[in-house]
C-alpha positions in Angstrom: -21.4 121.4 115.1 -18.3 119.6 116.3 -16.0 118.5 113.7 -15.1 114.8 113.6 -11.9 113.6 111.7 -12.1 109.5 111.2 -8.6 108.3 109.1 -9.2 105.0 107.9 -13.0 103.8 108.3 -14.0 101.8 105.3 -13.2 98.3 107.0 -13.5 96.2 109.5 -14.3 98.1 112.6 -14.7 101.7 110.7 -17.6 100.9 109.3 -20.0 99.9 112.4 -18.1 102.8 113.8 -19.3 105.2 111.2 -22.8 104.0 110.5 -23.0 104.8 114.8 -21.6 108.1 114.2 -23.6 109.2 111.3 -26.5 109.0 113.6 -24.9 111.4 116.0 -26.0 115.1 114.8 -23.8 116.8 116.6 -20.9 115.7 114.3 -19.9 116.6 110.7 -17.8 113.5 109.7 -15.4 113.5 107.4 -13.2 110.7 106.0 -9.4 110.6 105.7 -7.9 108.0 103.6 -6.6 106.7 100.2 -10.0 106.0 98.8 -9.1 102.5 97.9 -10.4 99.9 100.6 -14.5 100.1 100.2 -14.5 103.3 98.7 -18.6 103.8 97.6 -19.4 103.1 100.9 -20.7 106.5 102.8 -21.4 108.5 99.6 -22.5 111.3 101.6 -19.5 111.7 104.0 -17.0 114.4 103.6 -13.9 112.8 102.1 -10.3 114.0 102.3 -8.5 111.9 99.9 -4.7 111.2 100.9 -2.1 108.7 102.0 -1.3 108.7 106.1 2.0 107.3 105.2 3.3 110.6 103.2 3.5 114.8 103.1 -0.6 114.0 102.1 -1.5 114.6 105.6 -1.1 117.8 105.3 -4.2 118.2 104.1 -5.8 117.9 107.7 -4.3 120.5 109.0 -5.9 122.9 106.7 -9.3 122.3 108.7 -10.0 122.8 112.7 -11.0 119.9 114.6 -12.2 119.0 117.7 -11.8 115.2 117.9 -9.8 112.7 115.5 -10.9 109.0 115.5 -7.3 107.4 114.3 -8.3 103.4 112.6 -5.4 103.0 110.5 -2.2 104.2 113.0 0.2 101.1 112.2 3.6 103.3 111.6 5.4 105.2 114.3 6.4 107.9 111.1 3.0 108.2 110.0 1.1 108.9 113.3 4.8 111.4 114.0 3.3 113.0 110.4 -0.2 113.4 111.6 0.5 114.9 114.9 3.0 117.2 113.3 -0.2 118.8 111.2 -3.1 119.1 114.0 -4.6 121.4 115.2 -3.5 122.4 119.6 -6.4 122.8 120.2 -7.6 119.9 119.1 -9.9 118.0 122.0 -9.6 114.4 122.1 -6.9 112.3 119.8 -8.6 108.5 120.1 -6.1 106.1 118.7 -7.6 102.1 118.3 -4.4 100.2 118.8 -4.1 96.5 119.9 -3.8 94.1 122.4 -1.0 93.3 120.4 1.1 95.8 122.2 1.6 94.2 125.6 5.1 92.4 126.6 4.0 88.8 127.0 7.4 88.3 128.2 7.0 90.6 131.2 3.6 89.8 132.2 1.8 86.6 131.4 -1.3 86.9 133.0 -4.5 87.1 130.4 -6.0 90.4 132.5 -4.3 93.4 132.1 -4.3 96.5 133.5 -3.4 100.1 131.6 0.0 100.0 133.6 0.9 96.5 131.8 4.4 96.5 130.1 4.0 97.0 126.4 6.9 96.2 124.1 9.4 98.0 123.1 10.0 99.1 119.5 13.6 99.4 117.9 14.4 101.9 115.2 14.7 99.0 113.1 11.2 97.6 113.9 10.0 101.3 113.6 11.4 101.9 109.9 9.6 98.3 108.3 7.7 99.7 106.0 5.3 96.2 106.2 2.5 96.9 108.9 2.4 93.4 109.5 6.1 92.5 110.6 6.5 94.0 114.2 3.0 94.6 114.3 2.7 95.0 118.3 5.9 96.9 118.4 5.1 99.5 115.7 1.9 99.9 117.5 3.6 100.1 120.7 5.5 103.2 119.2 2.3 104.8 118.0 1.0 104.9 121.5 3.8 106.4 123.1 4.0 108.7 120.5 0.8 109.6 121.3 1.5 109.8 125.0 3.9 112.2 125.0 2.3 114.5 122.4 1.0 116.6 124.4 -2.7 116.3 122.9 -5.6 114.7 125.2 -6.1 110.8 123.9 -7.7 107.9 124.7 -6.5 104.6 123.8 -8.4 101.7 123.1 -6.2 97.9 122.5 -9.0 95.9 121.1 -8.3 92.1 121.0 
């Protein structure tokens, strides 16, 4: 059975996303996050109960696993954390970040391509502790982050 890491997945999108997966038998799913937002919902999912923003990630890289489905990525230090504690081996890194991302300045057209600009993100932007002030650029980080990691990822910038 393949072993499926979802961090976040209580909320908005998470949850279509796991009632989907939990039909999927190929996959034991487990749960990474603080246990706060919506936490009764999937009683019978395996839960690793932590804080993606501090050394509590390093709980998931006591377990193997062959695909991480990343909901919550809003920091540029927490996704650095994350990726620190992986498995190599690990398959398939799919990180949901935003349409938030692309540089409006640099390209104004409404259809975008994978090679649009995205913004940049300064340290500054990068330290805000406030996932909602720099939003695009923070996010921006996380993908290159994730880019240049090394691991195999897919990307998705939902609107």
């Amino acid at each position: 059975m393949k072993q499926l890491l979802v961090i976040g997945g209580t909320n908005f999108i998470g949850r279509n996303l796991l009632q989907s997966l939990t039909k999927l038998e190929e996959y034991e799913v487990t749960l990474f996050n603080r246990g706060i937002t919506n936490a009764d919902v999937f009683p019978d999912l395996k839960r690793l109960k932590g804080d993606r923003n501090t050394d509590e990630v390093a709980i998931i890289g006591q377990q193997k696993w062959d695909y991480i489905i990343d909901l919550s990525g809003y920091l540029p230090h927490s996704l650095e954390r994350i990726l620190k504690v992986v498995n190599q081996d690990l398959k398939r890194y799919i990180f949901v970040s935003t349409c938030s991302v692309y540089d409006n300045e640099k390209e104004q057209s409404i259809l975008r391509k994978e090679d649009t600009p995205i913004m940049d993100c300064t340290a500054e932007q990068a330290a805000e502790s406030s996932m909602y002030v720099h939003y695009g650029n923070k996010k921006a980080a996380c993908e290159r982050l994730l880019q240049t990691s090394g691991f195999d990822h897919i990307i998705l910038r939902p609107a």
